[in-house]
PyMOL Python script that loads the backbone (N, CA, C, O; Angstrom):
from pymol import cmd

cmd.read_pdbstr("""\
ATOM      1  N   UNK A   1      99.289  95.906  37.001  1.00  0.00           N
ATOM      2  CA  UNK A   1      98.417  94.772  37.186  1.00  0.00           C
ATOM      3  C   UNK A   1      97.990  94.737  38.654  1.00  0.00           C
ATOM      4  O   UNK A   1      98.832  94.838  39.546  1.00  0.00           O
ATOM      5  N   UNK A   2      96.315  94.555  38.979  1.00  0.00           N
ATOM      6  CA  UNK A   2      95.936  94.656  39.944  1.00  0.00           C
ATOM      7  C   UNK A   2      96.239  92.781  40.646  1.00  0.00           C
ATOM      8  O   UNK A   2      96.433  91.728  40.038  1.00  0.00           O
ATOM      9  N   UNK A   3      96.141  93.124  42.284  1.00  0.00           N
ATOM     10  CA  UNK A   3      96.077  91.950  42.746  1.00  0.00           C
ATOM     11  C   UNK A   3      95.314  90.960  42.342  1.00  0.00           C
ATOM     12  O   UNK A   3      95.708  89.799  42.228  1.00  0.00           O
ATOM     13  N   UNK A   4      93.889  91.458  42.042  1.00  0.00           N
ATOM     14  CA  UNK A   4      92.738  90.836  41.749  1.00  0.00           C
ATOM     15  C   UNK A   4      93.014  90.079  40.360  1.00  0.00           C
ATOM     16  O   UNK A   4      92.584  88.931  40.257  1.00  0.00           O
ATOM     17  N   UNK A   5      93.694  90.646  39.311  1.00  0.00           N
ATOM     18  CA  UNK A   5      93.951  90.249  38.310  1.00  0.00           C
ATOM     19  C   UNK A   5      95.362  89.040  38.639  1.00  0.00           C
ATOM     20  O   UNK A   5      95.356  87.995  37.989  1.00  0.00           O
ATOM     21  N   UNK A   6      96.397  89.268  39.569  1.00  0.00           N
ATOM     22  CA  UNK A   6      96.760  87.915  39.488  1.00  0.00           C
ATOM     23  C   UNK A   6      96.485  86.762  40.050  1.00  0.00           C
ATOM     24  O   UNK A   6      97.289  85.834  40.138  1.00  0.00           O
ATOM     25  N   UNK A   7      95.294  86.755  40.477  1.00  0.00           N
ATOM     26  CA  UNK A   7      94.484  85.801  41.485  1.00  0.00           C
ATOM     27  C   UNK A   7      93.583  85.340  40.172  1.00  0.00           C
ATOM     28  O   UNK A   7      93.509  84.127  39.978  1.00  0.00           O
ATOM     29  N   UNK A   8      93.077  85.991  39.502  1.00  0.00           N
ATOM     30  CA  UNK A   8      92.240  85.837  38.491  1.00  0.00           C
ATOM     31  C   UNK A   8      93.178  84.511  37.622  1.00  0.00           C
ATOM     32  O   UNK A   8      92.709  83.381  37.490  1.00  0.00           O
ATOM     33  N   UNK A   9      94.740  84.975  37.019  1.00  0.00           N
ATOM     34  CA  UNK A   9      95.421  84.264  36.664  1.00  0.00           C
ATOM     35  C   UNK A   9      96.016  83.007  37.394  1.00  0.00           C
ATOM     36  O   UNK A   9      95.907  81.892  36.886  1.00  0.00           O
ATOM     37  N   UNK A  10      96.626  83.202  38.551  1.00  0.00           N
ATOM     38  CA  UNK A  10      97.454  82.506  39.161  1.00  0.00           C
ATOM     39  C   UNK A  10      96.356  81.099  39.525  1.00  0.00           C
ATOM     40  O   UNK A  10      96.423  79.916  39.191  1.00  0.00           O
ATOM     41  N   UNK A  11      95.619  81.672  40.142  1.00  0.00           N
ATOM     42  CA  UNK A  11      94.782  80.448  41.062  1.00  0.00           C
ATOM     43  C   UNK A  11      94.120  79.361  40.245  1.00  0.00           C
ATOM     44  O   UNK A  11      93.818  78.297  40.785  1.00  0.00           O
ATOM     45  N   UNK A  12      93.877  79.592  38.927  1.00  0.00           N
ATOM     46  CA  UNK A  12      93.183  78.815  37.993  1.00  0.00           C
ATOM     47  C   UNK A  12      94.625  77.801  37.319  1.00  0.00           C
ATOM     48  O   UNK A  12      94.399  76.639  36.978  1.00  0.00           O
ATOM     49  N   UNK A  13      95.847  78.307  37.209  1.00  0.00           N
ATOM     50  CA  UNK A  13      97.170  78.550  36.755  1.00  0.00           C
ATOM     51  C   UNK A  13      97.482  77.097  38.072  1.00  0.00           C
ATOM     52  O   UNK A  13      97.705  75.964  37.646  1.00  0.00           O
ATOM     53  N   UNK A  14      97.454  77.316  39.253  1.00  0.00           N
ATOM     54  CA  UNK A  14      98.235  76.534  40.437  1.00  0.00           C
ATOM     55  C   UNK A  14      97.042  75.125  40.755  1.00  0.00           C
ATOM     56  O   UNK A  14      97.304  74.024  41.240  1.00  0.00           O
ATOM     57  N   UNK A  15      95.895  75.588  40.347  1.00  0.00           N
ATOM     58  CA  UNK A  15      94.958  74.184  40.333  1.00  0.00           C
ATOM     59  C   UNK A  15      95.388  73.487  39.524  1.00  0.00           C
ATOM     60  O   UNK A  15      96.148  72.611  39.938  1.00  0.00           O
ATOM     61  N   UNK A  16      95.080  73.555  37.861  1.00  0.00           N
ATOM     62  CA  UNK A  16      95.657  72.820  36.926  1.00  0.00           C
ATOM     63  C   UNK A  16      97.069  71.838  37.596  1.00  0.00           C
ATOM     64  O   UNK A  16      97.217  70.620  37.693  1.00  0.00           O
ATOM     65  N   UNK A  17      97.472  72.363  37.767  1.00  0.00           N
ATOM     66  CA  UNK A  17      99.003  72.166  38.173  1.00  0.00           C
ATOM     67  C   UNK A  17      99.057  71.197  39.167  1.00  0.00           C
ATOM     68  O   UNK A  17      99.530  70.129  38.779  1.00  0.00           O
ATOM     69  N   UNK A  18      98.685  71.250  40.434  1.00  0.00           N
ATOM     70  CA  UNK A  18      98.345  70.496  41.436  1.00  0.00           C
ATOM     71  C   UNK A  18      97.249  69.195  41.035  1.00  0.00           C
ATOM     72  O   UNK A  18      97.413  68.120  41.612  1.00  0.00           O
ATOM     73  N   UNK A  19      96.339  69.322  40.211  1.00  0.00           N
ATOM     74  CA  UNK A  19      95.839  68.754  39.745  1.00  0.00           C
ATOM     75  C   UNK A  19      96.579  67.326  38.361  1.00  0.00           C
ATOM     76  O   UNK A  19      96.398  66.110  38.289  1.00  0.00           O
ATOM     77  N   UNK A  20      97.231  68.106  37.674  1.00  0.00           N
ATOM     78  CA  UNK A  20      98.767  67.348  36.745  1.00  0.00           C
ATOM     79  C   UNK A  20      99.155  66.718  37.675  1.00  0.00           C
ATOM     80  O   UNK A  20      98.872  65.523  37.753  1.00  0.00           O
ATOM     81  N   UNK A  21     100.138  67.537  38.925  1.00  0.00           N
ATOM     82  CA  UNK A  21     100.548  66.222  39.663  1.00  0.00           C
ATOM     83  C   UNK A  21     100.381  65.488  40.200  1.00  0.00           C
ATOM     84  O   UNK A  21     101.107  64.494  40.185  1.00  0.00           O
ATOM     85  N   UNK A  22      99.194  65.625  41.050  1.00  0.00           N
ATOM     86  CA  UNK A  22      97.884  64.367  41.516  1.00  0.00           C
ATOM     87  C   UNK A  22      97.587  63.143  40.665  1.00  0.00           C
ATOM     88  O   UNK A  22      97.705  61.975  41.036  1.00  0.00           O
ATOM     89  N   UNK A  23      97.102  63.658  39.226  1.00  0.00           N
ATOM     90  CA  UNK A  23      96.928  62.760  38.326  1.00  0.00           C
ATOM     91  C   UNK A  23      98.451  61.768  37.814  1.00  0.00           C
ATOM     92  O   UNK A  23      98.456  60.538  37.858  1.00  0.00           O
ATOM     93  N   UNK A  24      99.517  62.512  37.403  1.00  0.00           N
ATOM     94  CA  UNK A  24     100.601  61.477  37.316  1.00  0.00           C
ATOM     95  C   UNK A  24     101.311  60.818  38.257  1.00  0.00           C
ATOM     96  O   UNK A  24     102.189  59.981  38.043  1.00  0.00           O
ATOM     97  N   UNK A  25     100.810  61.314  39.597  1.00  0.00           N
ATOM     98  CA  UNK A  25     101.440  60.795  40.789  1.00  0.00           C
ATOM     99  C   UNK A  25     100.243  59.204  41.124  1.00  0.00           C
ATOM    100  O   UNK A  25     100.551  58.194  41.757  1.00  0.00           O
ATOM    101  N   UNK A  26      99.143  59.455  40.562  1.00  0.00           N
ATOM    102  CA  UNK A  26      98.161  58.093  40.672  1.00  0.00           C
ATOM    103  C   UNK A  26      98.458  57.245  39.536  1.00  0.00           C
ATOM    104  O   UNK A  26      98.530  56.038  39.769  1.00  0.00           O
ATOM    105  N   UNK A  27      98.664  57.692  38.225  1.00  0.00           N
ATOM    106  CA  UNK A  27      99.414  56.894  37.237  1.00  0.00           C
ATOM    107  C   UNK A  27     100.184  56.430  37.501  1.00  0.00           C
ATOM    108  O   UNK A  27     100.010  55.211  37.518  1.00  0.00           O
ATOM    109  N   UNK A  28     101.318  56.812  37.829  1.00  0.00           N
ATOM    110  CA  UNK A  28     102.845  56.313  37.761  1.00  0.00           C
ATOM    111  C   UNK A  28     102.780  55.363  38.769  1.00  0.00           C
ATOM    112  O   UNK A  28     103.029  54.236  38.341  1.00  0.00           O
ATOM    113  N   UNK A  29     102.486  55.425  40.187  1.00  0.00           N
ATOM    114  CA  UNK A  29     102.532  54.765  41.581  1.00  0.00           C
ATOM    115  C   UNK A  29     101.356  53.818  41.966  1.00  0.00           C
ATOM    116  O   UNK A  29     101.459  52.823  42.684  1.00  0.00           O
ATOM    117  N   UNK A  30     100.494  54.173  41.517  1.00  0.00           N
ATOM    118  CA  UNK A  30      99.152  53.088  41.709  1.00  0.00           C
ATOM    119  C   UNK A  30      99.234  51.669  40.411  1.00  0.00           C
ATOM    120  O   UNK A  30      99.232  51.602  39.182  1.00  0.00           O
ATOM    121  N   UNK A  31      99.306  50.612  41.673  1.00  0.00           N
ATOM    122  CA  UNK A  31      99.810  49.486  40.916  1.00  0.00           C
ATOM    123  C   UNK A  31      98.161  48.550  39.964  1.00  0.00           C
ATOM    124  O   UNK A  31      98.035  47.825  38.978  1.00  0.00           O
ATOM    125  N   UNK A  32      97.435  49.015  40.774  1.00  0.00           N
ATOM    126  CA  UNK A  32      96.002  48.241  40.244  1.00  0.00           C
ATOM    127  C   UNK A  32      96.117  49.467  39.648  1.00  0.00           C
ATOM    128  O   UNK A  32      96.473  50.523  40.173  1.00  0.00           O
ATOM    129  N   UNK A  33      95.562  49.108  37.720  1.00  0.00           N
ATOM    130  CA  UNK A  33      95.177  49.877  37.016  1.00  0.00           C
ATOM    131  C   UNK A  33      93.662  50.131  37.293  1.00  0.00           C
ATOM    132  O   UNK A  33      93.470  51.342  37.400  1.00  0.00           O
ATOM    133  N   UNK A  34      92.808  49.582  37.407  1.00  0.00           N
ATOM    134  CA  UNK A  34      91.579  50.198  37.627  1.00  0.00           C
ATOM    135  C   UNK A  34      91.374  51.398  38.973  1.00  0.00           C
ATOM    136  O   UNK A  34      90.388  52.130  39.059  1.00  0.00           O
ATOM    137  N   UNK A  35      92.521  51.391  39.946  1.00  0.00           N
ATOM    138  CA  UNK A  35      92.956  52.366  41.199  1.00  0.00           C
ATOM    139  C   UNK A  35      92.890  53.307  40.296  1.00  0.00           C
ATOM    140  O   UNK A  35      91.941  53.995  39.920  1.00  0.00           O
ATOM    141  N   UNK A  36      94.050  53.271  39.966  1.00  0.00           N
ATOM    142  CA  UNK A  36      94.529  54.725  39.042  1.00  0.00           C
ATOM    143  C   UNK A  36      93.835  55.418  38.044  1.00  0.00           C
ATOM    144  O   UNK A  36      93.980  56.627  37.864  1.00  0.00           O
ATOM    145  N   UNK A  37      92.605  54.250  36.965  1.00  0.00           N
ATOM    146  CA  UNK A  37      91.667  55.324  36.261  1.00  0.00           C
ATOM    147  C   UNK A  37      90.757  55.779  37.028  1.00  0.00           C
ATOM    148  O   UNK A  37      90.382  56.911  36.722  1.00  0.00           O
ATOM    149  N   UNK A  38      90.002  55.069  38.379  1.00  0.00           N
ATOM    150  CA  UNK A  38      89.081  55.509  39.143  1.00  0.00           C
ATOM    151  C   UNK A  38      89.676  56.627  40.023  1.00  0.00           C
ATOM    152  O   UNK A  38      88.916  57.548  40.320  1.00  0.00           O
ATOM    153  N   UNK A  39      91.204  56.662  40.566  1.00  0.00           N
ATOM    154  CA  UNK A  39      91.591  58.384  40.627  1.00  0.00           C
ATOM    155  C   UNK A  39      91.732  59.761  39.422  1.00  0.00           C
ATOM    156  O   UNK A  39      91.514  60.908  39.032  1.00  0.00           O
ATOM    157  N   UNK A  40      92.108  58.871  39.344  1.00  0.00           N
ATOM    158  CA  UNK A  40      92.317  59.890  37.716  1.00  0.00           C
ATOM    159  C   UNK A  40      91.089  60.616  37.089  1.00  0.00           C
ATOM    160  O   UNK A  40      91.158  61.720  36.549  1.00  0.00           O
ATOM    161  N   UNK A  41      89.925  59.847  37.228  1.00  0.00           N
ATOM    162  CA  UNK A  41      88.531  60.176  36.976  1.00  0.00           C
ATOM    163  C   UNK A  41      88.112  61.071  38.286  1.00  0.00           C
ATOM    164  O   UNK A  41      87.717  62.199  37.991  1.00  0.00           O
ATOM    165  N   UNK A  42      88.136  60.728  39.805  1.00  0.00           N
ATOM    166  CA  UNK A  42      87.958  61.874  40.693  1.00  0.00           C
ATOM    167  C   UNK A  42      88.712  62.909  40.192  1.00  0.00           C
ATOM    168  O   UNK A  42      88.158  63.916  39.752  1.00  0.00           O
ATOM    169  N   UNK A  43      89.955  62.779  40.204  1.00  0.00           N
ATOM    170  CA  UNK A  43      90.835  63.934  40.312  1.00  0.00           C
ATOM    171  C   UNK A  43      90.311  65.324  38.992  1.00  0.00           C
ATOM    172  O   UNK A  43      90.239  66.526  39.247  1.00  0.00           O
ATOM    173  N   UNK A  44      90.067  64.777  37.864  1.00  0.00           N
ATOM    174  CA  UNK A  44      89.540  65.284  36.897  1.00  0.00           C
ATOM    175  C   UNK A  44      88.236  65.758  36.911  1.00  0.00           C
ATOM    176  O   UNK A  44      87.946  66.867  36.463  1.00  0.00           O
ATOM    177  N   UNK A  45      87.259  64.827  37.502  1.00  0.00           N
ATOM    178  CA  UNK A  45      85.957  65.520  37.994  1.00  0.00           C
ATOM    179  C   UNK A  45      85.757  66.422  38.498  1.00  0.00           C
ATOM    180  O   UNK A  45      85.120  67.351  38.002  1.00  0.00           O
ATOM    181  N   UNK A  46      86.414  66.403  40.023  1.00  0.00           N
ATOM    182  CA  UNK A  46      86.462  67.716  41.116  1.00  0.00           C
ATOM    183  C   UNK A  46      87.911  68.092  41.168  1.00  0.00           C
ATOM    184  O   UNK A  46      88.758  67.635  41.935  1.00  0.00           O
ATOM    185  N   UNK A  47      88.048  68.894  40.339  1.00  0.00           N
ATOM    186  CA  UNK A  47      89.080  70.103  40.031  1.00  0.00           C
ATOM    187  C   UNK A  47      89.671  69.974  41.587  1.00  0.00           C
ATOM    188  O   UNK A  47      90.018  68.859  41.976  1.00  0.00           O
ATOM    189  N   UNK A  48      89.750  70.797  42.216  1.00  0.00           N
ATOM    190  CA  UNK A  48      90.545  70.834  43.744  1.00  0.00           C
ATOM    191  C   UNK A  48      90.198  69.463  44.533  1.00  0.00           C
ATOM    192  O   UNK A  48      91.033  68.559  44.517  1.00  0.00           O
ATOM    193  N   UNK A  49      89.098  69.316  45.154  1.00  0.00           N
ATOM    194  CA  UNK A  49      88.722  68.884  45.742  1.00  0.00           C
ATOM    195  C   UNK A  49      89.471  66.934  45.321  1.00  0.00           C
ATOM    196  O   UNK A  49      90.073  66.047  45.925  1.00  0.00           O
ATOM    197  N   UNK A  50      89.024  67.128  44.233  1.00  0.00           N
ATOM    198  CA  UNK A  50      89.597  65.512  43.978  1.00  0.00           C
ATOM    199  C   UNK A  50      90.993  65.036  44.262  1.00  0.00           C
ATOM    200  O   UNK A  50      91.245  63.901  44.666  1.00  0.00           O
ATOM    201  N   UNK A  51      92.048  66.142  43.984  1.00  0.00           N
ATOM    202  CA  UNK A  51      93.136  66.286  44.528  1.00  0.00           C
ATOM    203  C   UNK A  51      93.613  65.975  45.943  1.00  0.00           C
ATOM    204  O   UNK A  51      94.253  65.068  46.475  1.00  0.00           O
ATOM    205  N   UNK A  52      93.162  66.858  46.239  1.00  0.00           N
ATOM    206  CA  UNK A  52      93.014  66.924  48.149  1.00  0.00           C
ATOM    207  C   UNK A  52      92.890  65.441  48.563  1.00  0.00           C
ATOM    208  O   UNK A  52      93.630  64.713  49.225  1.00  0.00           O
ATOM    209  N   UNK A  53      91.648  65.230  47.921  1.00  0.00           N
ATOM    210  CA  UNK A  53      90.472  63.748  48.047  1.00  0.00           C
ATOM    211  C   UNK A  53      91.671  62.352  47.971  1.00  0.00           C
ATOM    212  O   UNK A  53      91.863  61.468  48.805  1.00  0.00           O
ATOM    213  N   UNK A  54      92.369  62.597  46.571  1.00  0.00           N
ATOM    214  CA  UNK A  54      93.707  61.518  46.575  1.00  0.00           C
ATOM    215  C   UNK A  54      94.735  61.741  47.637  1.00  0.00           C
ATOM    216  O   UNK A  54      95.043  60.737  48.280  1.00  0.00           O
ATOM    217  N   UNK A  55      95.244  62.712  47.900  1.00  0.00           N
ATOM    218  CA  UNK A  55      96.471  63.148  48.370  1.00  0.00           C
ATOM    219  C   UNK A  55      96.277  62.658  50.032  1.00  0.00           C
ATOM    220  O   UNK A  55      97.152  62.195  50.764  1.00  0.00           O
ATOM    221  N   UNK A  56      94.391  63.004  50.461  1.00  0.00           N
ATOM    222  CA  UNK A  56      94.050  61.984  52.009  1.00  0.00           C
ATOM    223  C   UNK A  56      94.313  60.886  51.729  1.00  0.00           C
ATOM    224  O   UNK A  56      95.400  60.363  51.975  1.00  0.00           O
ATOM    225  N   UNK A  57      93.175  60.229  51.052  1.00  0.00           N
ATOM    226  CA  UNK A  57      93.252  58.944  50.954  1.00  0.00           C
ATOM    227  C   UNK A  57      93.807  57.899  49.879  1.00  0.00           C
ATOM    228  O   UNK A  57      93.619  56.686  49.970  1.00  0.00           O
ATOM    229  N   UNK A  58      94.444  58.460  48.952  1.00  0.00           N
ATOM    230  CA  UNK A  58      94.741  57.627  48.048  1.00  0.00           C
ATOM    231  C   UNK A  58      96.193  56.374  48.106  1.00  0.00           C
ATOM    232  O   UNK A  58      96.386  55.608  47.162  1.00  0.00           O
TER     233      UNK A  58
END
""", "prot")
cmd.dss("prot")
cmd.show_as("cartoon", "prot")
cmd.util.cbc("prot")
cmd.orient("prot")
């Protein structure tokens, strides 16, 4: 297996992921429910970026 091929796998593999815990980390801890669907909705929109986006400012 080439490098290229586990980048192909992995990186799509470690977003999801980072992304899961972004999202249950705004569920579980964000006390205004409308906070938490309006992260939950970034976070899901912009794949990486929304993540990041909570993890600054959320």
């Amino acid at each position: 297996m080439a490098a290229g091929d586990v980048l192909t796998i992995a990186l799509p593999v470690l977003i999801v992921a980072l992304d899961a815990l972004a999202v249950s980390h705004a569920v579980l801890h964000k006390h205004d429910t409308r906070a938490a669907i309006g992260w939950v909705g970034v976070i899901l929109s912009l794949p990486l970026l929304g993540a990041a986006l909570y993890w600054a400012l959320g």
